[in-house]
N, C-alpha and C positions, 0 to 999 in steps of 0.2 A: 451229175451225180452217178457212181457205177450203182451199180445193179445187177442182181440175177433173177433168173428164170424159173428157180423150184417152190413157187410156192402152187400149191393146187387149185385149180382153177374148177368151179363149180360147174354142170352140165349145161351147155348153152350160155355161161358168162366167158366172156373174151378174157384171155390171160394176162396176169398184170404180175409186175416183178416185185421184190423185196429190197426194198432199200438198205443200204448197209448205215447208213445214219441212226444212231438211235432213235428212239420213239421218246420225248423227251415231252412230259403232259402238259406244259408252259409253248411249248411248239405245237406238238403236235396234236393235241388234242382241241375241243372246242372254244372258242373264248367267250360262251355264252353258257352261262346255268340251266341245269335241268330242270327250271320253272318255266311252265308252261301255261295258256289261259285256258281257261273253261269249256276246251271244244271238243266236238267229237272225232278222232283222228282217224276215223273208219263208215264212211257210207257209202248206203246200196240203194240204188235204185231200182225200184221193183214197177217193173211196166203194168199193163193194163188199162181199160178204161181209165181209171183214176190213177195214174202212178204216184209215188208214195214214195220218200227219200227216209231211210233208214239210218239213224245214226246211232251209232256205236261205241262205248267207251268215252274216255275222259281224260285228255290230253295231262291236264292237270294233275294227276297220278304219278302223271312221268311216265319219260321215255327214255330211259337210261342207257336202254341193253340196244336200242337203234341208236342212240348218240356212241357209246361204243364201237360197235360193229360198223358204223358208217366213219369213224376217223380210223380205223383199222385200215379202212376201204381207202378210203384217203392216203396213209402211212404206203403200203403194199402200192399202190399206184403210181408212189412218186409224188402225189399233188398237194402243193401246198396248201396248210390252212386259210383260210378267205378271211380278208379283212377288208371294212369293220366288223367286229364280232357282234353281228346281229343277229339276234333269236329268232327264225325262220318264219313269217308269217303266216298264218295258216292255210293250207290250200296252194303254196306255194311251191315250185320241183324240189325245194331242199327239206320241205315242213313233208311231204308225203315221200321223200325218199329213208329220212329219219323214221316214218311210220315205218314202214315196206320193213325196214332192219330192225324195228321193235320184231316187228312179229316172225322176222327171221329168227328173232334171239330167242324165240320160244324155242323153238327145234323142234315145232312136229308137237308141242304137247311133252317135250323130255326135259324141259328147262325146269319149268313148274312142278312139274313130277320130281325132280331130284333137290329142288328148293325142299318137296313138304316132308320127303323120305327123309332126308338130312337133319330138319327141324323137327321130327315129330318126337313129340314127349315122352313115347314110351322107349323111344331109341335109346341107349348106355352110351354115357358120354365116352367110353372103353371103345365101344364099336365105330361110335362117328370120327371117333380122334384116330384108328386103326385105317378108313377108309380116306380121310383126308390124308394124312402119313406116307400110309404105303402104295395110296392110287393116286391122288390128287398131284399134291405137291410133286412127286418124279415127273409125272407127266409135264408142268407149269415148269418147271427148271431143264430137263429138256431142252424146251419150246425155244428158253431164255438165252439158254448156253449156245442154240443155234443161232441167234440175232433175233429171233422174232417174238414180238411182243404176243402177249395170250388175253384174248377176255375170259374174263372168269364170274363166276355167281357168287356173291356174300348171301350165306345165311344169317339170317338176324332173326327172325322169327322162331320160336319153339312153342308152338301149338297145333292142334289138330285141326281148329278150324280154317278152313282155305280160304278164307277173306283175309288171313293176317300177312299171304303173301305178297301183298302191299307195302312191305314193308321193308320184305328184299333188296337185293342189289347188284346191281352189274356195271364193274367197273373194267380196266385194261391194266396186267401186271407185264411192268416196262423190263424192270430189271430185277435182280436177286443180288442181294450182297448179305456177309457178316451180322448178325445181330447185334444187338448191345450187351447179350448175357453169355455166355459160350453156349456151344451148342443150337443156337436160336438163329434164325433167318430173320432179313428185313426184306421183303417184296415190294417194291418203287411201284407207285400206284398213278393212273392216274381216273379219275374222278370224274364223272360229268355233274357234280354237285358244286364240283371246285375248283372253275375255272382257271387256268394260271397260275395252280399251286402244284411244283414240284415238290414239298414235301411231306407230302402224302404217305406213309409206310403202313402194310401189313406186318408186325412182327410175329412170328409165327417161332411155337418151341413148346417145349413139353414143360408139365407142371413134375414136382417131387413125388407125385403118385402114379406117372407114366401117363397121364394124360394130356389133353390136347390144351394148351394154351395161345391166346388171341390176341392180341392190341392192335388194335385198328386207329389211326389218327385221325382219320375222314370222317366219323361220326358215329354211331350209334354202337355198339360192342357186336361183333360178329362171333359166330358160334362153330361153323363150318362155311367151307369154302371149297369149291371145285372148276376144272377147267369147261368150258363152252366148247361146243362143235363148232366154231367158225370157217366159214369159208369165204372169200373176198368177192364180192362183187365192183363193178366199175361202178365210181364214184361218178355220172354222167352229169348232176346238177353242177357240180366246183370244177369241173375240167374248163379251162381257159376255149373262147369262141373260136375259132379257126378264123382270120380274115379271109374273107372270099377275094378270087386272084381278079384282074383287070378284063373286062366283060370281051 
């Protein structure tokens, strides 16, 4: 498969190339659901006399924005998706490398931050449909028109309280075509809700009062949407074992 060499490579992660293949979410994406069991995807051991394992979090929530970021990781490498599509056991290199890229997908604390700015109530549907519009979407089409697929954040929630950012979403916008109305976009999606379903679409277009209009096919009605900081890490669990050579 050719390949080049510009995609940015994170400080101290080895450089990996961008495939000119598409990113095709039946391919390239996971072939297992974003459900997850009851565990905690985050412990600390804490030394001392009586050490004391700390667990953290609730796999069960989901792990969306690491199943994204980790088949990005995958896509950018070259390496293909693993089969059979088994859901990672917990404790396992694929089940704590999927964590590692959850909490990559936070960015520092900027993820959640621009999840609750985007959704908050007192925000003018004018101002949030201005900042998807004029910042979001250029940036995500871009990305597209380069060959390279974008993770991006769905807004879904419009509350003030931060427990409802449970309800957000981070999925992968593959490609950009034509909408169904003029004027309007369709953004090829893919899902880690929805495994092996390529047609997935963000329709994205403005309503008759100059505002922001949405149709999401993946589920729940989104409100805004903007691009992720991604940066590609090596995908070290799914790389094929090297056979060791003749002793």
């Amino acid at each position: 498969m050719s390949a080049r060499s510009d995609t940015p490579a994170r400080s101290g992660t080895p450089a990996v190339s961008v495939s000119r293949a598409p990113f095709v979410p039946a391919l390239n994406g996971f072939g297992f659901a974003n459900r997850w069991p009851h565990v905690a995807p985050l412990r600390f051991r804490v030394g001392g006399p009586l050490p004391v394992e700390l667990a953290i979090g609730d796999a069960a929530n989901g792990l969306c924005g690491g199943m994204a970021f980790a088949a990005l990781d995958l896509w950018f490498a070259g390496v293909p998706m693993p089969a059979p599509a088994e859901t990672p056991a917990d404790g396992s290199p694929a089940f704590r490398y999927i964590v590692r890229r959850q909490l990559d997908s936070f960015e520092l604390g900027l993820a959640p931050a621009r999840f609750y700015l985007l959704g908050a109530p007192w925000r003018s549907a004018a101002s949030r449909a201005a900042e998807v519009i004029r910042r979001e979407l250029p940036r995500i089409r871009r990305e597209l028109a380069a060959g390279r697929p974008v993770a991006m954040g769905l807004v879904r929630s419009v509350s003030a309280n931060p427990a409802t950012l449970i309800q957000d979403h981070q999925v992968v916008a593959c490609s950009v075509d034509a909408g169904p109305v003029p004027g309007s976009l369709a953004l090829r999606i893919y899902d880690p809700n929805l495994p092996g379903d390529d047609t997935v679409r963000l329709i994205v277009g403005q309503d008759p009062s100059g505002g922001l209009s949405l149709a999401y096919s993946g589920g729940p009605p989104v409100v805004a949407f903007f691009r992720q900081g991604y940066r590609p890490r090596d995908p070290v669990p799914w790389r094929p074992v090297q056979a060791s050579g003749p002793a």
